[in-house]
N, C-alpha and C positions, 0 to 999 in steps of 0.2 A: 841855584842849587837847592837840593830837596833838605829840610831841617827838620826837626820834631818842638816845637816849642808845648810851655808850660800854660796854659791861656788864662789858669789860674789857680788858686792853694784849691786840692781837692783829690778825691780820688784819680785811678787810672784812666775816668772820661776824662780831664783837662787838659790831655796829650795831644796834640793835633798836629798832623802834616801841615809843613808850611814852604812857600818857597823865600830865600833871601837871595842877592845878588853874594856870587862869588867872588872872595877876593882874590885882589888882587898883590904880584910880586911888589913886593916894595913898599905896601898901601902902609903900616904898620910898619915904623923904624922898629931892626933888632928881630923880628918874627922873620918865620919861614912857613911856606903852608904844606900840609901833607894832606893828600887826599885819601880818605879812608877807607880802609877795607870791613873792617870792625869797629865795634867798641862795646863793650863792655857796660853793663845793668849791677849798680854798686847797690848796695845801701842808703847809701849816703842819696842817691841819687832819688829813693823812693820816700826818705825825708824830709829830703828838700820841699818835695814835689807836694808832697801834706801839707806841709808849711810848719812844722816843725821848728823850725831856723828861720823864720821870716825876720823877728828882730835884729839874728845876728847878721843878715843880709842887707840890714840897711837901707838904704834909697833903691837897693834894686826891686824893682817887682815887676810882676808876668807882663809880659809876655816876655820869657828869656830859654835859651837852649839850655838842658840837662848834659851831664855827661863827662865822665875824668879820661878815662881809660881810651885808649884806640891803638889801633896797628893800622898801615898802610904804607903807603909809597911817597918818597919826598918829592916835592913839584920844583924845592930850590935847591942848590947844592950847597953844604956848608961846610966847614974844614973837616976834612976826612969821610965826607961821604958825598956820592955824588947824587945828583937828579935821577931819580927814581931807584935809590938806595929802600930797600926793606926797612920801614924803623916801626918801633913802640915806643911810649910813654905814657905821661897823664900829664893835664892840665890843673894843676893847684885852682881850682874852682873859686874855692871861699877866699883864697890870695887875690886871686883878680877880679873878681867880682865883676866881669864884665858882661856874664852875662851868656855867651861864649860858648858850649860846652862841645860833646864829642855827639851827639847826635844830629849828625849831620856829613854831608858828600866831605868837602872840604874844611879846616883846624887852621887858625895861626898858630903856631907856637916859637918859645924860644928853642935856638939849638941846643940849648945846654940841659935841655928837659928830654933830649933824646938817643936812644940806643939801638943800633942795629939789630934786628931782627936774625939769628942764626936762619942758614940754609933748610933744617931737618924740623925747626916750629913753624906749623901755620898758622897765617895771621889772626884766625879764632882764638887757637891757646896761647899767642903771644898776647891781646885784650885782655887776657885774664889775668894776668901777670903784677903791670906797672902797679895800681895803687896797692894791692895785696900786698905783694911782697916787700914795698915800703913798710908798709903798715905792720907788719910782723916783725920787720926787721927793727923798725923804730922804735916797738914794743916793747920788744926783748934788751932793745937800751938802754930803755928808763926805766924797765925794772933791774938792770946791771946783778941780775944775782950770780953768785959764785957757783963755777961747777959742782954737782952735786947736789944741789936744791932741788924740791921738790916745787914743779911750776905746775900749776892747772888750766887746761887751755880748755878755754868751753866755746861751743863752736866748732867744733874742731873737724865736721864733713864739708863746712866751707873753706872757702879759696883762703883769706884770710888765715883762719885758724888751722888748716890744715899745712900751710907756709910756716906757719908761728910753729906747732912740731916738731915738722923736722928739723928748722933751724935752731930750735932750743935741744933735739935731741942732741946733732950735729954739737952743740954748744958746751956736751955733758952738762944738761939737765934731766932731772927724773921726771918726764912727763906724763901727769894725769889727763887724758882727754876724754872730754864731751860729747858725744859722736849720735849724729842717727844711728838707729838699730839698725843692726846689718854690716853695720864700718869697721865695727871694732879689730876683727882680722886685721882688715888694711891696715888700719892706722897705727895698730902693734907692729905692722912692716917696715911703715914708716917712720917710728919712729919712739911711738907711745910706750910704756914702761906699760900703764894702765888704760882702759879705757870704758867707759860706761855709759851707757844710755841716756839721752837727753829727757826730758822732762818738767816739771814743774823746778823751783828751786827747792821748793822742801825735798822733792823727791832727788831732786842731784844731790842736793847737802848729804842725804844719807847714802845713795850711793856711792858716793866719794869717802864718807865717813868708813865706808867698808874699807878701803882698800888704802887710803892715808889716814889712821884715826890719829894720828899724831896734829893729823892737819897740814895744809901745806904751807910755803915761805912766800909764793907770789901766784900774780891771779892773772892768766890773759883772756880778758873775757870780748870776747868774738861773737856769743849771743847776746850778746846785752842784758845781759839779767841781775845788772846792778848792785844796789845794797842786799837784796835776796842772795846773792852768793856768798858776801863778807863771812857768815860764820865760817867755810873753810876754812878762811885764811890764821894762820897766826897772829898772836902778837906782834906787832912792829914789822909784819909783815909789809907788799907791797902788791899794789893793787895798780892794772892799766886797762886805762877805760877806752874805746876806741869810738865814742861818737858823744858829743861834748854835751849832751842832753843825758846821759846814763852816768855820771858822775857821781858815784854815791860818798855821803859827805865822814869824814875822816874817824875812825873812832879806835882805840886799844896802842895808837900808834902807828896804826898801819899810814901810811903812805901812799896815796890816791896819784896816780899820774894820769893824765890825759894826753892823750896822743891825735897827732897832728904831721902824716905823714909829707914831705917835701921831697919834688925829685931830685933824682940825684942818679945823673948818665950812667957814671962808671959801675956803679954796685945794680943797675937794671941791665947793664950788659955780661955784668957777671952771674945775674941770676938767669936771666933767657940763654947764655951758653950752658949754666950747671939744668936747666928744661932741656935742653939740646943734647943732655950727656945722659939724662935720665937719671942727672943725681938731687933733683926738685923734681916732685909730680905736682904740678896743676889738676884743673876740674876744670870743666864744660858739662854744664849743665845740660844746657837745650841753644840752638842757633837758631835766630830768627832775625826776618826781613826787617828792615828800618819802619815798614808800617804799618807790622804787628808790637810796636812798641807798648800798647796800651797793656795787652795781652800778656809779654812780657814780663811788666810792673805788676800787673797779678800776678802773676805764676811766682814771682820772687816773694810777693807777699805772702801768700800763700804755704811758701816753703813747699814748691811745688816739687823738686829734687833737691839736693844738695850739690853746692859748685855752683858757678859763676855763668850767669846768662848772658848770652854774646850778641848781638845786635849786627847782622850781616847788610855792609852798606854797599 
């Protein structure tokens, strides 16, 4: 089968087509394989790929496949769905360390990492879905704020942060968002109380400073712009970081949480039905072939659109 492996810490050239042997049923007690239609181009994935997290990755090193996110069709049946059931999920990457990821024809995974696919999402905007809307969702748990708080979500024209909105608007929260120029509309549609222009962090601190001068209670930061954001926040506010390198270290009180998204079937099948209903909007950036991967990882680096680049397998 066709794979994308990492050949080694570097830019977008260390991307290279490769072929592995596909597995096989059974090969892996407990796994089932799903052959891909998609997957999805994270963050986390363009990270890794730097080498960024090389320490925290341990004895693994290149040559190994990238990749969380996928949609496709099941190859095994598992209770309640059968052989070639529509599903999505993600692979906890950094959990299994194996190496493993979603760029590529065929996935092991466990059953319990996966959810049906609704009839009316296709399998592009289902890719974009699994890690995001963990990750927003896990967000907004650890910072636990009380209806009515004022939450600042930066980020907020990505898949991520744009999930993180409306779930906290959904949540009564007063949402301040971070947005490419141009979004702001939307994002007030969806959800935003406020919303402002991305920029430097000097420059977000004071556009934000317009419109919450009280400041706000908790921080979902989406762009990664670290201790550069903290003066929003209040005292003993709370602060979530969403990639374990942009941690910035505790100060007034505030409360630093890191986040570390884990699947979880039932609330991905409730979110791809509320995609289904049109009561979550996703993003799709751009769709490309498995062997424009390279191309891809730039364009996301880049901040070539905002939304979630899709990987057509």
């Amino acid at each position: 089968m066709r794979v994308v492996e990492v050949t080694a810490y570097g830019g977008p050239e260390v991307l290279r087509m490769a072929r592995r042997p596909e597995p096989e049923a059974g090969d892996v007690p407990g796994r089932v394989r799903v052959r891909l239609k998609a997957a999805g181009v994270n963050q986390a994935d363009l990270r890794i790929r730097a080498g960024y997290y090389a320490d925290a990755v341990g004895a693994l090193t290149p040559p190994f496949v990238l990749g969380t996110d996928f949609a496709g069709r099941l190859l095994d049946p598992v209770p309640g769905m059968a052989e070639g059931t529509r599903v999505a999920g993600f692979i906890p990457w950094y959990e299994e360390l194996t190496g493993e990821g979603t760029y590529a024809e065929v996935v092991r995974v466990a059953p319990e990492w996966l959810a049906p696919i609704p009839d009316d999402v296709e399998f592009t905007a289902a890719a974009s879905v699994p890690l995001a809307s963990a990750t927003a969702q896990t967000g907004l748990d650890r910072l636990a704020l009380p209806a009515g708080s004022t939450l600042l979500v930066t980020g907020a024209s990505a898949v991520v942060g744009r999930l993180a909105v409306q779930l906290a608007s959904a949540a009564g929260l007063r949402v301040v968002a971070v947005a490419h120029e141009g979004d702001e509309s939307e994002l007030k549609i969806l959800g935003a109380e406020q919303a402002v222009p991305r920029g430097t962090p000097a420059e977000v601190l004071a556009r934000v400073a317009e419109v919450a001068p009280e400041r706000v209670d908790g921080v979902f930061d989406g762009a990664l712009l670290g201790q550069g954001i903290l003066p929003a926040l209040k005292d003993d506010g709370v602060f979530v970081a969403i990639a374990p390198d942009r941690i910035p270290p505790a100060e007034r009180g505030i409360r630093v949480e890191p986040v570390r998204a884990t699947p979880d079937a039932a609330r991905l099948k409730e979110t791809l039905e509320k995609v289904a209903a049109r009561e979550l909007i996703t993003r799709v950036a751009d769709v490309m072939p498995l062997e424009a991967v390279a191309e891809a990882h730039r364009r996301a680096e880049a901040g070539h659109r905002p939304g979630r680049i899709v990987l057509l397998i």
